[in-house]
VOGU-3710 file (C-alpha; in Angstrom, 3 decimals, decimal comma):
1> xxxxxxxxxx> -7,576/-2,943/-8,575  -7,673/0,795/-9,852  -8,323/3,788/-7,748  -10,886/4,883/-10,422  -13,999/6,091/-9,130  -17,213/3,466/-9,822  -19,529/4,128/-12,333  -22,437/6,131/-11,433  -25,769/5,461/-13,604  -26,275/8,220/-15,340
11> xxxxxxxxxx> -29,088/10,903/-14,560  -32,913/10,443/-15,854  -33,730/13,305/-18,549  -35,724/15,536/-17,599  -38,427/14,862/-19,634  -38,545/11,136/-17,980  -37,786/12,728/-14,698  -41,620/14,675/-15,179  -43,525/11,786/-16,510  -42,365/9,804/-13,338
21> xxxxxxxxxx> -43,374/12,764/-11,192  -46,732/13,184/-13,099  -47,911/9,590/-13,034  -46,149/9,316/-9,408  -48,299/12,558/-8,099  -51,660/10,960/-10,050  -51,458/7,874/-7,698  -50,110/5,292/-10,279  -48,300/2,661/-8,015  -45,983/1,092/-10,566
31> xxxxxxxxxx> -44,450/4,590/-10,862  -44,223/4,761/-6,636  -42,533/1,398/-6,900  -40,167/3,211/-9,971  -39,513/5,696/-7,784  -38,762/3,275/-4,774  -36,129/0,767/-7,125  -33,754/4,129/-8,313  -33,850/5,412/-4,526  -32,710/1,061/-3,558
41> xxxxxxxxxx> -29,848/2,095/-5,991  -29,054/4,788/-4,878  -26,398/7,520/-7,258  -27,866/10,244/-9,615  -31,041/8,846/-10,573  -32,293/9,012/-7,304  -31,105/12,156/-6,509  -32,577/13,463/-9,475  -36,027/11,362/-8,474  -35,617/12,721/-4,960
51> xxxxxxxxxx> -35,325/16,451/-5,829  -38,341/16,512/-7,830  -40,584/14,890/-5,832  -39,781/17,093/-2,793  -40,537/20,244/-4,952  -44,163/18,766/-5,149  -44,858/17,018/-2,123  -47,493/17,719/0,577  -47,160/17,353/4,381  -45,914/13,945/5,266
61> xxxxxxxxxx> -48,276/11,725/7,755  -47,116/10,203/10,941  -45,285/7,141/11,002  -45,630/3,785/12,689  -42,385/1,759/13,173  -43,229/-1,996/14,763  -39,712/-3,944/15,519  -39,056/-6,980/17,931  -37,001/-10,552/17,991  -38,213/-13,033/15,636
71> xxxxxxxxxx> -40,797/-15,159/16,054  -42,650/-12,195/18,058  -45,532/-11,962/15,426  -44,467/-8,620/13,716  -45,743/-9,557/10,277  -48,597/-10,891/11,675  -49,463/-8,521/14,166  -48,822/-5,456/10,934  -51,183/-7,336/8,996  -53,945/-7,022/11,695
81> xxxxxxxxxx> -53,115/-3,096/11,987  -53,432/-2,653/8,391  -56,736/-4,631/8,102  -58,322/-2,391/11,268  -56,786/0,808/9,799  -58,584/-0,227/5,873  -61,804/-0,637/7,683  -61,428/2,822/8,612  -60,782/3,700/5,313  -57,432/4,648/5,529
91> xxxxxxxxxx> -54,771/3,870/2,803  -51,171/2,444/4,017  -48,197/2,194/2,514  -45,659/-0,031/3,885  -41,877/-1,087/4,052  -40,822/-3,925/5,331  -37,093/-4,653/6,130  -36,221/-7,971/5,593  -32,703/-9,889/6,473  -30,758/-10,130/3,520
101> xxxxxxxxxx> -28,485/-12,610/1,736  -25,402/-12,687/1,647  -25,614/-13,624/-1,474  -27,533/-11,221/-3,409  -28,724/-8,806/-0,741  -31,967/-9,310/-1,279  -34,756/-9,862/0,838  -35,211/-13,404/2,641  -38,492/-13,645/4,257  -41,048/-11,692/2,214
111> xxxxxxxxxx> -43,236/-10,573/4,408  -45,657/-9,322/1,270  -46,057/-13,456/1,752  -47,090/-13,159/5,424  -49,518/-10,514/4,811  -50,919/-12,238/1,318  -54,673/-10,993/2,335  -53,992/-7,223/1,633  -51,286/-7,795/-1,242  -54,832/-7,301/-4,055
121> xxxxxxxxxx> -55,861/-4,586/-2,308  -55,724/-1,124/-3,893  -55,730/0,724/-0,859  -52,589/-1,146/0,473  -48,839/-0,797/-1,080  -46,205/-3,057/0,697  -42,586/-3,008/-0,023  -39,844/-5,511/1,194  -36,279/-4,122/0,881  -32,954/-6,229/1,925
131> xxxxxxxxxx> -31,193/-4,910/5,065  -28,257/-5,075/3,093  -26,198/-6,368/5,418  -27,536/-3,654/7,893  -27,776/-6,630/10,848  -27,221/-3,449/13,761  -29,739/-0,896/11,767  -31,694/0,423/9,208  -30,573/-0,583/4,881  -29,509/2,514/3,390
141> xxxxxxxxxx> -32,365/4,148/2,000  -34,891/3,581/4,359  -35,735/6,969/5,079  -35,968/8,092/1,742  -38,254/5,163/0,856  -40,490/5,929/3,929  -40,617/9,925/3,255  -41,730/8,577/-0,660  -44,676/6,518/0,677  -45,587/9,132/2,525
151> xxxxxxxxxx> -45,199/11,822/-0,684  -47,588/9,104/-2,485  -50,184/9,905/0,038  -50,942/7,244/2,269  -53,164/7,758/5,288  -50,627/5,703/7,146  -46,708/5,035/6,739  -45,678/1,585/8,360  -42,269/0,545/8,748  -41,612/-2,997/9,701
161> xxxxxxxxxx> -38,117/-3,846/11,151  -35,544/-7,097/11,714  -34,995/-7,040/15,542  -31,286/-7,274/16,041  -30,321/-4,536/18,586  -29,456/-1,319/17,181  -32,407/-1,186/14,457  -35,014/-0,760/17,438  -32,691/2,502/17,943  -32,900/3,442/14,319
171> xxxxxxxxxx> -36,087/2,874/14,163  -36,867/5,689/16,754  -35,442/8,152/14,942  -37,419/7,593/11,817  -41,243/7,056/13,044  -42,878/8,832/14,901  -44,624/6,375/16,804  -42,161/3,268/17,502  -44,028/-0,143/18,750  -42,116/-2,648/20,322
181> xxxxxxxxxx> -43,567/-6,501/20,067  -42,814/-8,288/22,797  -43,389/-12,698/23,011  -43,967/-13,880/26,452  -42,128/-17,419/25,397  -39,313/-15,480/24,054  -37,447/-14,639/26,841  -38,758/-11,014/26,476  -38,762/-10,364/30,277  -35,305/-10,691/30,363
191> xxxxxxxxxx> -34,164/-8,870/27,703  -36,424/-5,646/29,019  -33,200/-5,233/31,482  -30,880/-4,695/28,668  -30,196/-0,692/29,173  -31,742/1,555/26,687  -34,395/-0,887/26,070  -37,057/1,256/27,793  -36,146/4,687/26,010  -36,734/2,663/22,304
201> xxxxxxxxxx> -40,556/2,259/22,480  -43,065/4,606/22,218  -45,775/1,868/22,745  -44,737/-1,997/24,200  -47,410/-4,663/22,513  -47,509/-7,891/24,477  -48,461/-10,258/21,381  -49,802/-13,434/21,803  -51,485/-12,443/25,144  -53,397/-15,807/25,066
211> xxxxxxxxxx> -50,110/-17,940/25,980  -49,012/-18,422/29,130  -46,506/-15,769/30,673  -48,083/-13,173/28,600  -49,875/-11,291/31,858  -46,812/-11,526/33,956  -44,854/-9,836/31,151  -47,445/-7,178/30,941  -46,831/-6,699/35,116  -43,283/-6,517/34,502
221> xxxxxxxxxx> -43,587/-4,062/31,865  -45,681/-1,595/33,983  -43,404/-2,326/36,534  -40,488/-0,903/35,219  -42,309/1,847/33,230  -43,035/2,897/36,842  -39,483/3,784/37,653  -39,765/6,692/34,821  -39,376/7,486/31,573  -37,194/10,285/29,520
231> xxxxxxxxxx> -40,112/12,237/28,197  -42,999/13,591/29,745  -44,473/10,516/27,851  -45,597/7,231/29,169  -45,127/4,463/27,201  -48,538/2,517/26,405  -48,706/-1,319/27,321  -51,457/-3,216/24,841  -51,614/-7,023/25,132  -52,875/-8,453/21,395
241> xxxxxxxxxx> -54,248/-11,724/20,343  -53,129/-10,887/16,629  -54,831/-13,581/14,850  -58,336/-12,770/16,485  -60,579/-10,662/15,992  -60,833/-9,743/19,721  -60,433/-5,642/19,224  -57,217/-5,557/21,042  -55,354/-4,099/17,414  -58,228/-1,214/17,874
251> xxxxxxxxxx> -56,885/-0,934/21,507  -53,503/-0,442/19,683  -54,715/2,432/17,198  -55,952/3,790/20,171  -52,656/3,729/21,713  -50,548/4,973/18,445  -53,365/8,050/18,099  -53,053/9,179/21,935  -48,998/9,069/21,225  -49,369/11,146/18,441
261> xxxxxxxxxx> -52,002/13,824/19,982  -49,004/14,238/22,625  -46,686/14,808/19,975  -48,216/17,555/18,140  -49,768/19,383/21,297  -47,143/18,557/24,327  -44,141/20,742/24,517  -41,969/17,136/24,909  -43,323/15,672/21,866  -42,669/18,901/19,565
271> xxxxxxxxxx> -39,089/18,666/20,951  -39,508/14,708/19,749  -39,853/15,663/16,308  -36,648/18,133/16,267  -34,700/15,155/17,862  -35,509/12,850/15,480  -34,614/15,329/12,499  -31,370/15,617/14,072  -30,612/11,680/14,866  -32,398/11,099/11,494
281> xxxxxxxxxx> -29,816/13,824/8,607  -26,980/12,563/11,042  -27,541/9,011/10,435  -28,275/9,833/6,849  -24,342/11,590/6,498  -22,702/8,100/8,527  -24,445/5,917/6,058  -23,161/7,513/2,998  -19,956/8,563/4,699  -19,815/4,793/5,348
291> xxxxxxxxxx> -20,378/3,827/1,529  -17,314/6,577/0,718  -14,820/4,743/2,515  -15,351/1,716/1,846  -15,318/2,524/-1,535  -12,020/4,369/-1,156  -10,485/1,458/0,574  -11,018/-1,314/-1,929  -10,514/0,850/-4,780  -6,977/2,632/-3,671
301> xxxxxxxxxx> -4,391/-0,104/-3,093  -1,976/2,955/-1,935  -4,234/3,670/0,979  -3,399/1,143/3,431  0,857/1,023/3,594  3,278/-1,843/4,900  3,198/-2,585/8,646  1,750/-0,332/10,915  0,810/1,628/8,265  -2,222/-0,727/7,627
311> xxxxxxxxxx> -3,614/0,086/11,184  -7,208/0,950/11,108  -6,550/4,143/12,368  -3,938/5,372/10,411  -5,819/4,554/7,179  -8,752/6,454/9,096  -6,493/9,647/9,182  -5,729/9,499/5,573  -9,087/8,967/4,697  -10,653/12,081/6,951
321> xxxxxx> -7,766/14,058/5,264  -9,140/13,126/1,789  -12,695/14,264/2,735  -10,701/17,271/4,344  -11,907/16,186/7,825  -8,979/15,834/9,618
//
């Protein structure tokens, strides 16, 4: 294998760099989902995408992140949200991150699919994108895509979520309003214990609150909520019957506006914001440091030497020194 550098696509003119921006900046939604596929990809297209957008761009709108095992009733549950927040007349833009293949890397469930009564609807734009192989976090990209949904000028940015551990984590550092969907036949009451779990969510949604178990979840919820918290912030409990029309996803707006009135006039939530700028540009560096050496790896056979010399470490060292980081 040669230690040549992969080809990079090669940067949009300038000229088709503009017309992007224009039709991008005049609401056309096949030049949002343009602008979305060369961000997926990633190299000097996006970049160039990236840069120009942000010289035009307006203030970005608060973000909801929902995340949770399987079988909670995420999709399900997001589809509800968005219907309540379109009756209020309120556009949303959504990404949805899917499992991947490990085949392709594309996405597996396609939850545009699961939410099929808002895909003809103008006021709606939802996006599935492939984890990648991301099964602790976020794909790469994600917070691009999200800040460009919110550049299009959605009332609302959504970000949907594969439950597997570390992306409930991620996710907090990239909305501003994190929902955790809980299932009271999933076990959920036992997994609350795992540490860390209560510092994730911003708001804990008991779905499926017509099942059995659901109320003595919601009990155990408040229960440990009661021991404290890290912020001056209390996390919301909302029990949901997401496939009704009972009011309980209103009680959940409710929930995601008082969250975001502390935010912008509580001392704790300002510091929030700064926190998750920080978590968020530092995850941003490990993902593409990430990309780097891997790439370096499988593309210098000198790298890793005979013997010990193939250590993990060692290779680590050599690699830090090449990115003069040692």
């Amino acid at each position: 294998m040669s230690g040549t550098q992969p080809r990079r696509p090669a940067g949009l003119s300038r000229a088709a760099v503009q017309d992007l921006v224009d039709r991008f900046t005049a609401g056309d939604r096949r030049a949002l989902a343009r602008a979305i596929s060369l961000i997926e990809r990633e190299g000097t297209q996006a970049a160039d995408v990236l840069a120009a957008l942000r010289a035009v761009a307006g203030p970005q709108p608060r973000r909801v992140g929902l995340t949770g095992a399987p079988g909670a009733g995420k999709s399900t549950l997001l589809g509800a949200m968005i219907g309540a927040a379109r009756r209020n007349d309120r556009t949303v833009g959504v990404l949805a991150i899917d499992p991947s293949s490990p085949f392709s890397g594309g996405a597996l469930l396609g939850d545009r699919l699961r939410m099929h009564e808002h895909i003809l609807d103008t006021g709606v734009f939802i996006r599935s994108m492939g984890a990648r192989g991301q099964l602790g976090g976020l794909a790469p990209g994600t917070a691009e895509i999200a800040w460009t949904l919110g550049a299009h000028g959605f009332d609302e940015v959504m970000i949907e979520t594969v439950g597997t551990g570390q992306s409930e984590l991620d996710l907090s550092f990239l909305a501003d309003t994190t929902i955790l969907v809980l299932n009271p036949h999933a076990g959920d009451d036992i997994q609350l214990e795992k540490a860390g779990v209560l510092e994730v969510a911003d708001i804990y949604v008991v779905n499926k609150a017509d099942l059995p178990g659901a109320k003595s979840l919601v009990r155990e919820l408040h229960k440990m909520l009661a021991i404290g918290t890290r912020t001056a912030w209390t996390p919301k409990v909302v029990s949901t019957v997401a496939n009704r029309p009972d009011g309980s996803v209103d009680e959940l707006w409710a929930a995601v506006a008082e969250h975001r009135r502390f935010l912008d006039e509580h001392p704790t939530g300002r510091a929030e914001d700064a926190r998750r700028s920080r978590e968020a540009t530092a995850a941003l560096v490990a993902a593409r440091a990430h990309a780097w050496a891997l790439a370096e790896y499988d593309q210098d056979p000198k790298l890793a030497g005979p013997g010990t010399e193939r250590a993990p470490h060692v290779i680590a060292e050599r690699l830090l020194a090449r990115a003069g980081l040692n």
